[in-house]
Every structure is written in C-alpha cells, then in structure tokens.
Backbone as a printed PyTorch tensor [residue, N CA C, xyz], in Angstrom:
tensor([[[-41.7290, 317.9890, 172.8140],
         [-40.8170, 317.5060, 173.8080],
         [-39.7850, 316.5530, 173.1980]],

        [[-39.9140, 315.3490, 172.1900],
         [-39.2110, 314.6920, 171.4460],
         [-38.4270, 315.5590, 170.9500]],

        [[-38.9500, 316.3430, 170.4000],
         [-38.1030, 317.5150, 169.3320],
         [-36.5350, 318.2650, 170.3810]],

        [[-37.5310, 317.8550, 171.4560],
         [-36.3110, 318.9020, 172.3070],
         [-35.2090, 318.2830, 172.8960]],

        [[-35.9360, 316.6470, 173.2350],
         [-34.5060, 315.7810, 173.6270],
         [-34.0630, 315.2830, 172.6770]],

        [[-34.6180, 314.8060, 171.6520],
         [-33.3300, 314.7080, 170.4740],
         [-32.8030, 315.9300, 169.6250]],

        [[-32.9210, 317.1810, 170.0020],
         [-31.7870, 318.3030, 169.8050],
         [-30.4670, 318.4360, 170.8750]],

        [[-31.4780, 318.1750, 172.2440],
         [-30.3860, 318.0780, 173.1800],
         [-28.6470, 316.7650, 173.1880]],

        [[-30.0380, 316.0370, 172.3580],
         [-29.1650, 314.3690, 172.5340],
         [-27.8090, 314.5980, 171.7830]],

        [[-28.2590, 315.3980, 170.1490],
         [-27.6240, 315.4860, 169.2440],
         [-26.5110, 316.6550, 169.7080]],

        [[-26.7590, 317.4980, 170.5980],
         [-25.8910, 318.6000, 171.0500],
         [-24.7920, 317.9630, 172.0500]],

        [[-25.3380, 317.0590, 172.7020],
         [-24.4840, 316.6430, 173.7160],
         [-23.1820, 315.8300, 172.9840]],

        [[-23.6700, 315.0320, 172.0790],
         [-22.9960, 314.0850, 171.0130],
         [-21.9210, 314.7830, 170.5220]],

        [[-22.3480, 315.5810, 169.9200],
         [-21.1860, 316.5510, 168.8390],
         [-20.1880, 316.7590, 169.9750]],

        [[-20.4760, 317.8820, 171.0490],
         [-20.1680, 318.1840, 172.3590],
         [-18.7920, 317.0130, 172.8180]],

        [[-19.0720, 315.8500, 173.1330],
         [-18.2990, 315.1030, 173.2990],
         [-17.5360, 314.8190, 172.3240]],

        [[-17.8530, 314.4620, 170.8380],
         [-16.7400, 313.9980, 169.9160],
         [-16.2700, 315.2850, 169.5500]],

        [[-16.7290, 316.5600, 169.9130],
         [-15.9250, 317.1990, 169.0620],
         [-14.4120, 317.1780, 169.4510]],

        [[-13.5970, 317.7090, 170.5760],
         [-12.6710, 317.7000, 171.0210],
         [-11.6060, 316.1340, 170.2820]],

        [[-12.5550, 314.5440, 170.0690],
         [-11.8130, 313.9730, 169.1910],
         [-11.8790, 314.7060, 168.1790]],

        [[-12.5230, 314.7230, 167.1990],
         [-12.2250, 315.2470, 165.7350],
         [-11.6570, 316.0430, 165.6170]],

        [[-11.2860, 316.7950, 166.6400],
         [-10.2690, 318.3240, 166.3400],
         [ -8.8160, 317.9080, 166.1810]],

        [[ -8.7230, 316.8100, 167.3520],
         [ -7.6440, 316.4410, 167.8320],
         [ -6.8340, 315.2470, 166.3860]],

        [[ -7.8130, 314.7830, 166.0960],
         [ -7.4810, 313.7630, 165.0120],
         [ -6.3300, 314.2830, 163.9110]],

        [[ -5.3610, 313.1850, 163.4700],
         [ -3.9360, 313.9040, 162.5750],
         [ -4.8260, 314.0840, 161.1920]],

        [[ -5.0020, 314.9210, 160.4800],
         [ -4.7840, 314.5810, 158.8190],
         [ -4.1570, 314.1260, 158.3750]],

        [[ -5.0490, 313.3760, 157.5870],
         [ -4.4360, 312.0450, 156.9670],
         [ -4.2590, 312.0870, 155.6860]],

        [[ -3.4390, 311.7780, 154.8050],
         [ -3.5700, 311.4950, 152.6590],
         [ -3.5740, 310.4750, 152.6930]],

        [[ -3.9860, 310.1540, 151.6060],
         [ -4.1860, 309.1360, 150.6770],
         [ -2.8320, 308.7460, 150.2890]],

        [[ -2.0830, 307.5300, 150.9300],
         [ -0.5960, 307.1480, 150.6320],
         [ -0.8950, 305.9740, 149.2580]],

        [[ -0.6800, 306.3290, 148.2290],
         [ -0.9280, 305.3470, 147.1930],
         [  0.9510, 304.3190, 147.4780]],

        [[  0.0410, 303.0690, 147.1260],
         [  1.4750, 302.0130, 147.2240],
         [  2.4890, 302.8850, 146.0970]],

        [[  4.0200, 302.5850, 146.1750],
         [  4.9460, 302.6260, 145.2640],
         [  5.0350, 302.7210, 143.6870]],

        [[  4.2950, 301.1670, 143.3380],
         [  4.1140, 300.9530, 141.7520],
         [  2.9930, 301.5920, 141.2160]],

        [[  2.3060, 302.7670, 142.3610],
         [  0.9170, 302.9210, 141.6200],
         [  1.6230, 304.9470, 141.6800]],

        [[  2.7990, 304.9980, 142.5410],
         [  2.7140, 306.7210, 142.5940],
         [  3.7560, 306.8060, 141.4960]],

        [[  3.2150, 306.3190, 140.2570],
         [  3.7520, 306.5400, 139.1300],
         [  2.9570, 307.0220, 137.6910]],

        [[  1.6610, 306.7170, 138.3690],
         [  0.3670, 307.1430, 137.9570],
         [  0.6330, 308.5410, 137.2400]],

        [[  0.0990, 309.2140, 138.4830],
         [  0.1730, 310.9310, 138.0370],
         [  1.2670, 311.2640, 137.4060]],

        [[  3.0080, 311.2300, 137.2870],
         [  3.1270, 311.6120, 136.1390],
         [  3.0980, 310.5840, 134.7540]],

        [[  2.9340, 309.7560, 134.8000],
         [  2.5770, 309.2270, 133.3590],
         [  1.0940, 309.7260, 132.7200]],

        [[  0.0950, 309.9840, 133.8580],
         [ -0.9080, 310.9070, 133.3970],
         [ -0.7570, 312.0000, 132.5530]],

        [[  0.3990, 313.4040, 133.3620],
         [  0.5490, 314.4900, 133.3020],
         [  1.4000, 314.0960, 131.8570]],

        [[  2.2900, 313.4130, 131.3350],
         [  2.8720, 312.7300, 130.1240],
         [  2.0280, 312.7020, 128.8940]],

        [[  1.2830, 311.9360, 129.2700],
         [  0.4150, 311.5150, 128.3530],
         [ -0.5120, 312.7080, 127.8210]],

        [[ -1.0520, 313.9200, 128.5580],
         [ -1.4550, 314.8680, 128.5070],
         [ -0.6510, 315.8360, 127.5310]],

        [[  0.0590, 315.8150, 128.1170],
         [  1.1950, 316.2430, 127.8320],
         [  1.6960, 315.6590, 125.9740]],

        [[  1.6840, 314.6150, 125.3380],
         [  1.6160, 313.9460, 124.4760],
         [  0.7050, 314.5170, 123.4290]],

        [[ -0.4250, 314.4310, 123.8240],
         [ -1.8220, 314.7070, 123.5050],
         [ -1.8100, 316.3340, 122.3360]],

        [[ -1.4050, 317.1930, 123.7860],
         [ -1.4370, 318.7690, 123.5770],
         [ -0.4100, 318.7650, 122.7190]],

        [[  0.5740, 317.9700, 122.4620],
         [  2.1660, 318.3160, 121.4650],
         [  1.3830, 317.5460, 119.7870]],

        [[  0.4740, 316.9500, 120.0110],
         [  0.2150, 315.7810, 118.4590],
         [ -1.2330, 317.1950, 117.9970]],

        [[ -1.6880, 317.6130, 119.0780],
         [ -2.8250, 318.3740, 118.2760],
         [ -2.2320, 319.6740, 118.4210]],

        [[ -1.0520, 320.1250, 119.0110],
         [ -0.8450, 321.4850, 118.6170],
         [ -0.0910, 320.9940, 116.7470]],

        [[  0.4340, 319.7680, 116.1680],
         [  1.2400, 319.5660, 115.3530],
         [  0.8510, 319.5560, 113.9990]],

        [[ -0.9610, 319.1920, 114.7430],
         [ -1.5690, 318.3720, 113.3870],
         [ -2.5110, 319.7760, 112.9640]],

        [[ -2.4960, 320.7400, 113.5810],
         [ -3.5820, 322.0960, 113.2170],
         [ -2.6570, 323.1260, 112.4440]],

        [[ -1.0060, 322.3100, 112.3860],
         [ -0.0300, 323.0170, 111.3410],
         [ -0.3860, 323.0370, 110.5300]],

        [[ -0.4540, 323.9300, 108.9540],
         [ -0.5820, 324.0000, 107.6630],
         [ -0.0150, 322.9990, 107.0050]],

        [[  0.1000, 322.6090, 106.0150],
         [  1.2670, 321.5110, 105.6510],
         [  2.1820, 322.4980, 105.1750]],

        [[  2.2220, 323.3980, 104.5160],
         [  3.9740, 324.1850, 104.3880],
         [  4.6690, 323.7010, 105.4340]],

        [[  4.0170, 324.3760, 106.7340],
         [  4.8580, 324.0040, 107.8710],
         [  5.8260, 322.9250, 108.1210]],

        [[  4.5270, 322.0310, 107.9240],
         [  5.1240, 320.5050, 108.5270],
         [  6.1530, 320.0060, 107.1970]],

        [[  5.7470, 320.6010, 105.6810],
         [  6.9160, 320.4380, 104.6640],
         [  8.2880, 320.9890, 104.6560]],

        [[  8.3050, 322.1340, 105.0660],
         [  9.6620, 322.8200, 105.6520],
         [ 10.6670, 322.2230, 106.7740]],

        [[  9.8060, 321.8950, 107.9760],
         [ 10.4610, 320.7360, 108.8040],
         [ 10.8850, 319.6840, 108.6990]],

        [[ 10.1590, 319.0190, 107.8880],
         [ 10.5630, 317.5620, 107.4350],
         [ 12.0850, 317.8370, 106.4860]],

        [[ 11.9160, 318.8770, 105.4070],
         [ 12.9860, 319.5540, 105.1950],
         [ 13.9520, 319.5540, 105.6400]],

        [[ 13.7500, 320.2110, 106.6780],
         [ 14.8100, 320.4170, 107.9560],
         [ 15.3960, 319.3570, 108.2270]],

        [[ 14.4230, 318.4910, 108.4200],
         [ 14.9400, 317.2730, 109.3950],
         [ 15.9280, 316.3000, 108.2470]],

        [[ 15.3780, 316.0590, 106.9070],
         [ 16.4760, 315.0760, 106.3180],
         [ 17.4970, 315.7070, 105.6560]],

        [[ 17.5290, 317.4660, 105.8360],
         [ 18.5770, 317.7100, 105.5880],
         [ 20.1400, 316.7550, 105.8910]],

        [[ 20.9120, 316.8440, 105.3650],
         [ 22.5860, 315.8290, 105.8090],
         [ 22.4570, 314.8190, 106.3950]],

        [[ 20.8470, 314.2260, 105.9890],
         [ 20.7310, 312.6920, 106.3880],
         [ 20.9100, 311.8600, 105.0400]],

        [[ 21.5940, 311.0900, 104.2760],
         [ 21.9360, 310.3050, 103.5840],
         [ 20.3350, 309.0990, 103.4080]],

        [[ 20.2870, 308.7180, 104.3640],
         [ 19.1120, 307.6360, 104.6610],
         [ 18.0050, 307.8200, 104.2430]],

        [[ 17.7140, 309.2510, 104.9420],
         [ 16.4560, 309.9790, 105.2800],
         [ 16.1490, 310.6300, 103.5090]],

        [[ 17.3730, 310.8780, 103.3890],
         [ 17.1150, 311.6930, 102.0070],
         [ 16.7730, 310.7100, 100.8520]],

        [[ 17.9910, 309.6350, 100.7320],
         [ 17.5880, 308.0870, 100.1630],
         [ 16.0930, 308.0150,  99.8880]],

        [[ 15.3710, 307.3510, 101.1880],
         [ 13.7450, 307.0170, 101.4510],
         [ 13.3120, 308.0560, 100.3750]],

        [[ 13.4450, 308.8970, 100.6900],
         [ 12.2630, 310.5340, 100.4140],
         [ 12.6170, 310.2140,  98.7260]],

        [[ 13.8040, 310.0060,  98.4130],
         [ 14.1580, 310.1690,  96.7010],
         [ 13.5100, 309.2310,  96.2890]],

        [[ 13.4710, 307.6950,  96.7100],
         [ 13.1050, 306.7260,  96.3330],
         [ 11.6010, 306.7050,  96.0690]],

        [[ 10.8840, 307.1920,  97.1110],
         [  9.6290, 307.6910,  97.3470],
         [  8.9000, 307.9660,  96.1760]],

        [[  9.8620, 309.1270,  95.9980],
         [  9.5390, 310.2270,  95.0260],
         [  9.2230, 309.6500,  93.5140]],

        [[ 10.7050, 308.8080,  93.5740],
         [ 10.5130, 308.2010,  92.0980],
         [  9.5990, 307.1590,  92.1730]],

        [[  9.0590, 306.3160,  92.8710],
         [  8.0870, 305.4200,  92.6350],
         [  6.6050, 306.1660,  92.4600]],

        [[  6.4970, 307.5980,  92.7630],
         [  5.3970, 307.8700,  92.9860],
         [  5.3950, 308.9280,  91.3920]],

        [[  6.5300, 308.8510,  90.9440],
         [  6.5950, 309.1580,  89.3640],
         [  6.3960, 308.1770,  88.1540]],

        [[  6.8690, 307.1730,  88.7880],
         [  5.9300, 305.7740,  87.9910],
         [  4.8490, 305.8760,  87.9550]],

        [[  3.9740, 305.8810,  89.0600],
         [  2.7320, 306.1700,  88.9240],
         [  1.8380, 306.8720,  88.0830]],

        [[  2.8890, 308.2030,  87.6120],
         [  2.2810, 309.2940,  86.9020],
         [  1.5190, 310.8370,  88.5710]],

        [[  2.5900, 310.3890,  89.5710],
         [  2.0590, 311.2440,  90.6130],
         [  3.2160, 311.9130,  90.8720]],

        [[  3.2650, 312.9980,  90.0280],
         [  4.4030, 314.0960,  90.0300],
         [  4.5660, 315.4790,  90.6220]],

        [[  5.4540, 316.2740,  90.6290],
         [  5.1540, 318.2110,  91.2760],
         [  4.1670, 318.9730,  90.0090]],

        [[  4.4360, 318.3690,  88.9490],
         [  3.5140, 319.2870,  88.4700],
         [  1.6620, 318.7240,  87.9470]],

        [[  1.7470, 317.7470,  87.3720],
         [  0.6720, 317.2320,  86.9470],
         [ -0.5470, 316.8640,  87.7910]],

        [[ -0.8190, 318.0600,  88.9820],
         [ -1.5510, 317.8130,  89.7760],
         [ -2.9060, 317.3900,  89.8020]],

        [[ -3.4770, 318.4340,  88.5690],
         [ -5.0570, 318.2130,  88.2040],
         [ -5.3500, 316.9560,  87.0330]],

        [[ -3.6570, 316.2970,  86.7140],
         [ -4.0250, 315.5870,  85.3310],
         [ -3.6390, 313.8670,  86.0300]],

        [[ -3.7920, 313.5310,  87.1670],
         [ -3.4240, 312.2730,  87.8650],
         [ -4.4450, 311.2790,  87.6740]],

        [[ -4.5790, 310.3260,  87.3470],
         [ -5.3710, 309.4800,  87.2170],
         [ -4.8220, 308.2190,  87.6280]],

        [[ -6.0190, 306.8600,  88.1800],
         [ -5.3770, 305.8370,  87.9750],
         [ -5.6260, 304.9680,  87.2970]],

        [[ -4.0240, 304.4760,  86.9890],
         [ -3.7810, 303.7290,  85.5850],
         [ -4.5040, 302.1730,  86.2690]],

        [[ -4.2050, 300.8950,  85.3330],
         [ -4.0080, 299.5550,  85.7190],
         [ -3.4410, 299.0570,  86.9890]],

        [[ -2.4330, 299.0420,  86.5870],
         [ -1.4760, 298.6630,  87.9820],
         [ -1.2740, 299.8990,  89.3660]],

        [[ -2.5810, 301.3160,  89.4760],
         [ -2.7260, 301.7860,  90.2950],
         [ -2.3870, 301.1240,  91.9460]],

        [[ -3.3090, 300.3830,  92.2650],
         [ -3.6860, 299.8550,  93.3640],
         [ -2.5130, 298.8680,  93.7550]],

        [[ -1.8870, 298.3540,  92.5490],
         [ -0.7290, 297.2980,  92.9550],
         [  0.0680, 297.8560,  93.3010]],

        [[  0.7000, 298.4540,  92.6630],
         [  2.0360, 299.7040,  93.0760],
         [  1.9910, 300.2510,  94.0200]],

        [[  0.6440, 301.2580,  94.3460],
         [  0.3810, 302.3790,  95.9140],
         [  0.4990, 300.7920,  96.5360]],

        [[ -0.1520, 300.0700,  97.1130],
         [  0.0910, 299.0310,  98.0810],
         [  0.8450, 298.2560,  98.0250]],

        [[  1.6690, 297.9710,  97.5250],
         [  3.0420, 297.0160,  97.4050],
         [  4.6380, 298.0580,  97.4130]],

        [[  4.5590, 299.5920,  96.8320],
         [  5.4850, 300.0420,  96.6940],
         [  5.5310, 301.5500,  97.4830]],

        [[  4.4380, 301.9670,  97.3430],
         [  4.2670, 303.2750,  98.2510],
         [  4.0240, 303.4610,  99.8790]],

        [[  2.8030, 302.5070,  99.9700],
         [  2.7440, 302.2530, 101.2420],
         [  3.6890, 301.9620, 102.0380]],

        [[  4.3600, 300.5750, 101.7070],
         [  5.6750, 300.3920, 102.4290],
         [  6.9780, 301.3200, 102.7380]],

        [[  7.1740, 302.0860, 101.6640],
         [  8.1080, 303.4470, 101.7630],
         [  7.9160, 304.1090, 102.6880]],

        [[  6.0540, 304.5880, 102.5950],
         [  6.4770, 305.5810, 103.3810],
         [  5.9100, 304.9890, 104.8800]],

        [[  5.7180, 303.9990, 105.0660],
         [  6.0330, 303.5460, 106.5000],
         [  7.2300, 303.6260, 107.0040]],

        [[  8.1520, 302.8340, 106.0870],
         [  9.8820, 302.4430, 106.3400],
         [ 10.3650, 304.6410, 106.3480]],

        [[  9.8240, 305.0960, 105.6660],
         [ 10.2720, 306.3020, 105.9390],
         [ 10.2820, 307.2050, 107.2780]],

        [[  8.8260, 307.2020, 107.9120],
         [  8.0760, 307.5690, 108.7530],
         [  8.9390, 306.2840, 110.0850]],

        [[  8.9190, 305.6990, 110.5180],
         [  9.9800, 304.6630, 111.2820],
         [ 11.0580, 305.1060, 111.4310]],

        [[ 11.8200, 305.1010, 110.3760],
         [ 12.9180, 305.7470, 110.6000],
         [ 13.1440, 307.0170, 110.6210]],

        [[ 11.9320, 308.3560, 110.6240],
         [ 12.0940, 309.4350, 111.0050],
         [ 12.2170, 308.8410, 113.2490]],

        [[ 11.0020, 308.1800, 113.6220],
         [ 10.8690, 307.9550, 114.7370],
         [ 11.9540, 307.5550, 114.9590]],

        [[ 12.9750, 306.6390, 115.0050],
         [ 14.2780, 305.8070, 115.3560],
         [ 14.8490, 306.5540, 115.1440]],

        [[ 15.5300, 307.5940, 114.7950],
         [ 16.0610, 309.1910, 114.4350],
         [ 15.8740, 310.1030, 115.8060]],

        [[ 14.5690, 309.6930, 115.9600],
         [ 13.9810, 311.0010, 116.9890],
         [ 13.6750, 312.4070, 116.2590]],

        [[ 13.0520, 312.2340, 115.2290],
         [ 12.8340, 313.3020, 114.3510],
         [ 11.1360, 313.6070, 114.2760]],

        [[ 10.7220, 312.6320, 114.3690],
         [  9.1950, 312.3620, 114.1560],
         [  8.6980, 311.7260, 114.9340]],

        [[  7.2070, 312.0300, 115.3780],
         [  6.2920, 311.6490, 116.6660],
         [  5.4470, 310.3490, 116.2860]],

        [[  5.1250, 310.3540, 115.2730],
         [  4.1720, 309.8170, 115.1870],
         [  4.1070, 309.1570, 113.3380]],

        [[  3.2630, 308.3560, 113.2650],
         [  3.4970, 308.0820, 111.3190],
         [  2.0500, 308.6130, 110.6550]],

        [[  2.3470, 309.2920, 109.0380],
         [  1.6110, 310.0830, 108.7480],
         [  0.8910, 308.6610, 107.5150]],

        [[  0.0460, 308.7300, 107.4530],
         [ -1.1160, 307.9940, 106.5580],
         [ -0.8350, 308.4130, 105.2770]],

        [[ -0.8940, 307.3790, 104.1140],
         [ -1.0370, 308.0420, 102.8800],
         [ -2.3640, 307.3070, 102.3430]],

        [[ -3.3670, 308.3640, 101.8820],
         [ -4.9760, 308.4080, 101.2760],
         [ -4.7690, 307.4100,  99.5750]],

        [[ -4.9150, 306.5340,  99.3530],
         [ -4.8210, 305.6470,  98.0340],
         [ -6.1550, 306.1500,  97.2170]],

        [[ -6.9530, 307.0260,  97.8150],
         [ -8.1920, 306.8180,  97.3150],
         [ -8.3400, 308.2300,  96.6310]],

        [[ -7.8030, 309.4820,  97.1250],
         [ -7.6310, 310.6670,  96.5330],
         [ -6.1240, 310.7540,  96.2870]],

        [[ -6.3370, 310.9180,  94.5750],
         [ -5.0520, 310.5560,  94.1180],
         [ -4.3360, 312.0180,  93.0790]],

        [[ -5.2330, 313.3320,  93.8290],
         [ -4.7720, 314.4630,  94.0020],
         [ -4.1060, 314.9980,  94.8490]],

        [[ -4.1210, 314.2470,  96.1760],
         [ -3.5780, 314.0950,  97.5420],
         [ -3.5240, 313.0150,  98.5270]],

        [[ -2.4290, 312.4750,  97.7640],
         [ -2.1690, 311.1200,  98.5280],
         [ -1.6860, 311.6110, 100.1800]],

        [[ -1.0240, 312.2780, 100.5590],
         [ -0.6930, 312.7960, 101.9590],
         [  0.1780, 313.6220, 102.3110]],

        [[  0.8960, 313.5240, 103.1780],
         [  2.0560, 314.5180, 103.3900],
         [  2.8550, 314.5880, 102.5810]],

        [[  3.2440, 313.1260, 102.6560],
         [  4.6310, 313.0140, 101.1270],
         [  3.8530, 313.1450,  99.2690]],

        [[  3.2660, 313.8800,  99.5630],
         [  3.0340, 314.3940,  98.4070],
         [  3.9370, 314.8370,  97.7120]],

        [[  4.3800, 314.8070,  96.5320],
         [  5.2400, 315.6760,  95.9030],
         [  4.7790, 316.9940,  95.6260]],

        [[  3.7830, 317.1290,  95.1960],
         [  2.9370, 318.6740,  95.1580],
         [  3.4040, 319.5160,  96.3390]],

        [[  3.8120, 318.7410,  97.2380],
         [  3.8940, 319.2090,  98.8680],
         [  5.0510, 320.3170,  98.9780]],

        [[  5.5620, 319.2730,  98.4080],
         [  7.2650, 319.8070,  98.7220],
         [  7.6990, 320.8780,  96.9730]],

        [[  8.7580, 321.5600,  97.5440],
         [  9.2130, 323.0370,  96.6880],
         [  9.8830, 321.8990,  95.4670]],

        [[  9.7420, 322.5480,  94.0200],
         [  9.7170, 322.3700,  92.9890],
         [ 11.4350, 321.6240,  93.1930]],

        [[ 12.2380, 322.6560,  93.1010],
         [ 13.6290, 322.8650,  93.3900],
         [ 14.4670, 321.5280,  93.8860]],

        [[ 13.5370, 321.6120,  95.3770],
         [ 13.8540, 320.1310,  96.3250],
         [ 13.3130, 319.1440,  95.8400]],

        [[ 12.3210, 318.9300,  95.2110],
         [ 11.4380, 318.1020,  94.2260],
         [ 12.9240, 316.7880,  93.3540]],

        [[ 13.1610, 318.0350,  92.2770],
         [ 13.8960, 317.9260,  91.5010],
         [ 15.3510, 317.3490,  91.8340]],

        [[ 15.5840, 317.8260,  92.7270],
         [ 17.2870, 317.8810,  93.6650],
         [ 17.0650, 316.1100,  94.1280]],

        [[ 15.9530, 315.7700,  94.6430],
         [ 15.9320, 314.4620,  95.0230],
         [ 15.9650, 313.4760,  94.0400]],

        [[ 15.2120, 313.4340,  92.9720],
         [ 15.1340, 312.8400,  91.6170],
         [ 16.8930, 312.0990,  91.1750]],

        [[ 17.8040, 313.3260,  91.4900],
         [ 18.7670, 312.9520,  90.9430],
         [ 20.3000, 312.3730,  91.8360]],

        [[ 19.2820, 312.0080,  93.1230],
         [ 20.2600, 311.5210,  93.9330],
         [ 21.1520, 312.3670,  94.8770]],

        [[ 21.0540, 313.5930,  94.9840],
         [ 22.0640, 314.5020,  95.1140],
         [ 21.2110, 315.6740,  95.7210]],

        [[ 21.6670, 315.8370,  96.8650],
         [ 20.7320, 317.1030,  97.2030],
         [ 22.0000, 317.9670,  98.1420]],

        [[ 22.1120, 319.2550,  97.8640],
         [ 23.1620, 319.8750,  98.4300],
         [ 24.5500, 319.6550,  99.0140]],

        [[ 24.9770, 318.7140,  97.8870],
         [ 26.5350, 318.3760,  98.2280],
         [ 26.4430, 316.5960,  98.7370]],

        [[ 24.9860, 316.6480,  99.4340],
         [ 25.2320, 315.2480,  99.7160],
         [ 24.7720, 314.2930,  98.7100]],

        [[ 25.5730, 313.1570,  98.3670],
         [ 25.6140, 312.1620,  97.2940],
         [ 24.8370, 310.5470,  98.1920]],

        [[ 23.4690, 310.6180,  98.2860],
         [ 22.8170, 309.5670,  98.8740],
         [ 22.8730, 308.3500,  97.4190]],

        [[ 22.9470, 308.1540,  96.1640],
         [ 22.9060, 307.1910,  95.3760],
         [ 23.1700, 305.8250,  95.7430]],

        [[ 24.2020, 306.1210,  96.4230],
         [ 24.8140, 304.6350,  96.4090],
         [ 24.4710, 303.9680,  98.0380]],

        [[ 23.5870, 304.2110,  98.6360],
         [ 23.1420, 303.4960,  99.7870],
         [ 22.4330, 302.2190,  99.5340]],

        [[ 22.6750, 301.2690, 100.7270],
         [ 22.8940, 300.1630, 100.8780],
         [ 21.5790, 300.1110, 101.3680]],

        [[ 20.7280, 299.0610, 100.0440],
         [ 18.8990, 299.0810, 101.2120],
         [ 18.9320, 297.5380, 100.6210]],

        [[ 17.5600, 297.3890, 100.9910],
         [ 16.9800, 296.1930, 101.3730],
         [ 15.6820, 295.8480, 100.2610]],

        [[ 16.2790, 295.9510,  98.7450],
         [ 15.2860, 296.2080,  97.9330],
         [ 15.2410, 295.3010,  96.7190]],

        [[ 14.1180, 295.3010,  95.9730],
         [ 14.5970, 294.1950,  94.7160],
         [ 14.3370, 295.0530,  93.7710]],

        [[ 13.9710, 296.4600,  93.8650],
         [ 14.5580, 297.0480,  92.9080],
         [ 15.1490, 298.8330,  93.7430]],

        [[ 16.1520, 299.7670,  92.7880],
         [ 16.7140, 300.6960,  93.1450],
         [ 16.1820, 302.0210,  92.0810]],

        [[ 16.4170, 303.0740,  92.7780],
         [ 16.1300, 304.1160,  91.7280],
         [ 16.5340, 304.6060,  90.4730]],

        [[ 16.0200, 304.9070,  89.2430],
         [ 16.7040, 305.1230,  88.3990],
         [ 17.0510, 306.3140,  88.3780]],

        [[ 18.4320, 307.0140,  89.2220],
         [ 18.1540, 308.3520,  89.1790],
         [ 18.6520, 309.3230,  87.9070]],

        [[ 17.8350, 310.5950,  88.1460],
         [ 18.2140, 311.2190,  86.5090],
         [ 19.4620, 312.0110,  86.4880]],

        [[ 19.6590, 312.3720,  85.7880],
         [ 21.4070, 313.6820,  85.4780],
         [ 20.7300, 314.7970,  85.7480]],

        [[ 21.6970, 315.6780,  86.4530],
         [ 21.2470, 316.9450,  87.2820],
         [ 21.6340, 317.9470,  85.5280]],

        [[ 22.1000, 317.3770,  84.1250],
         [ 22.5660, 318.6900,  83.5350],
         [ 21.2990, 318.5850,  82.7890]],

        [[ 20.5040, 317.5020,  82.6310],
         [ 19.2940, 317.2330,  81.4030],
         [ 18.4750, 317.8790,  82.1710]],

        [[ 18.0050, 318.0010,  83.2670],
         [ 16.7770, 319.0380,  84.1970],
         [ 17.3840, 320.4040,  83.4730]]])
C-alpha cells in the first residue's frame, strides 16, 4: 500500500510540474565579457601547438632549405649566419670535418661566450622578422651535432658563399653590429 501511494504521490508531482518545465525558456551559460575571450585564445593556442609539432617532425633538410629561404636578400640575417659560421670554424666545427671534431681547451669558453649568444641573437631576430616561431637550442655536449645551425647542415656551396661575406650578389661585410670582435672573411678566388 506504501508502495502504491508513494507511486501515486510521485505521479501526481511530475503531473503538476510538468507543464512548468516544458514551459521554462532555455537558458546558456552567458560567460562575462573579459572571460568570452577564453575559447578563442584556447582554439589559438591549439592551434600553436599543432603548427610547432607539425614543424619539429620535419627532417632537418627541410627546415635547412627554409631557413635558406628565409635569409635569402636579408643582409642581417645573412651577417648572423656568416658570423656564426666563422666562429664555429675557430672551433675546428666545420662542413667537412664531421667525424674528426673534438674539443680543444678553450671548447666550453667559446661555445658559451661566442656561439650560444649568436645563435640566440640569430634565432630573435629570425622572430622580430616574422620568419621564425620559436628558438632552436644548440647541444654543447655532442660536438658532432651541435644543432640546427650546424654547418654539416647546410649545402657545401652556401657553406662556403657565407665564409666570404657575399652570398648571391648580396655584399653583407660591412654591417654595423654590436661586437668586440668582426669576421675575418675569406676571398671568394682562393676557395
């Protein structure tokens, strides 16, 4: 008998509210102003994410050809990369002497006082460009592959072309940096 008036009770209940609940508006969720900015900085950031790991599962040819690309008829860009280059020939870290690299004495002083900083100041000013996403790491510790800016990385040709200041018509030598010392660059007729 319990069983039967509290089925009835519960029937009558619904019975009455239903006609409210039908009637009731649907409602959303109105987020304040400064917060419905959320979802797309979400969808952004996602968005961010999918562009750095579709970038980084590139081969490095890839990403060496682009970079290519990118300091092509840049004076600056090309500058950095030459300068780069030649400090990382002091070293004894050249295009060809790949398997014969070792480090000398003043290893550790040089990569961290002269390399590192390059290729930060390089990598920066790819970003301030709008050329580059993000800054690439250079490894001090494998000194068969210090990183992207490897010289091994990049084509023999372009290698060489940077060395001497001069890369396809454009004459980067004489740029104006912020250095206490400058490149010694070589003569394009002795290569």
């Amino acid at each position: 008998m319990n069983r039967l008036i509290a089925t009835r009770s519960v029937f009558r209940y619904n019975r009455i509210l239903s006609p409210i609940l039908h009637s009731a508006p649907y409602r959303t969720l109105k987020l304040p102003k400064f917060l419905q900015v959320l979802p797309n900085a979400v969808d952004r950031a996602n968005e961010i994410d999918r562009q750095y790991k579709q970038t980084t599962n590139h081969p490095t040819d890839i990403k060496i050809q682009e970079i290519i690309k990118q300091v092509e008829g840049q004076p600056d860009l090309l500058y950095q990369l030459g300068f780069f280059f030649y400090k990382c020939k002091k070293l004894g870290i050249t295009h060809d002497n790949v398997e014969y690299r070792k480090k000398g004495i003043l290893y550790w002083v040089m990569f961290l006082n002269n390399l590192m900083p390059l290729n930060g100041a390089f990598w920066s000013t790819m970003q301030m460009l709008g050329k580059s996403q993000h800054n690439h790491r250079l490894n001090p510790f494998k000194v068969n592959d210090i990183g992207l800016l490897d010289p091994k990385n990049f084509p023999k040709e372009f290698y060489n072309q940077l060395l001497t200041g001069r890369y396809r018509g454009v004459d980067f030598r004489d740029r104006i940096v912020f250095s206490l010392t400058t490149p010694k660059w070589e003569d394009p007729e002795v290569k």
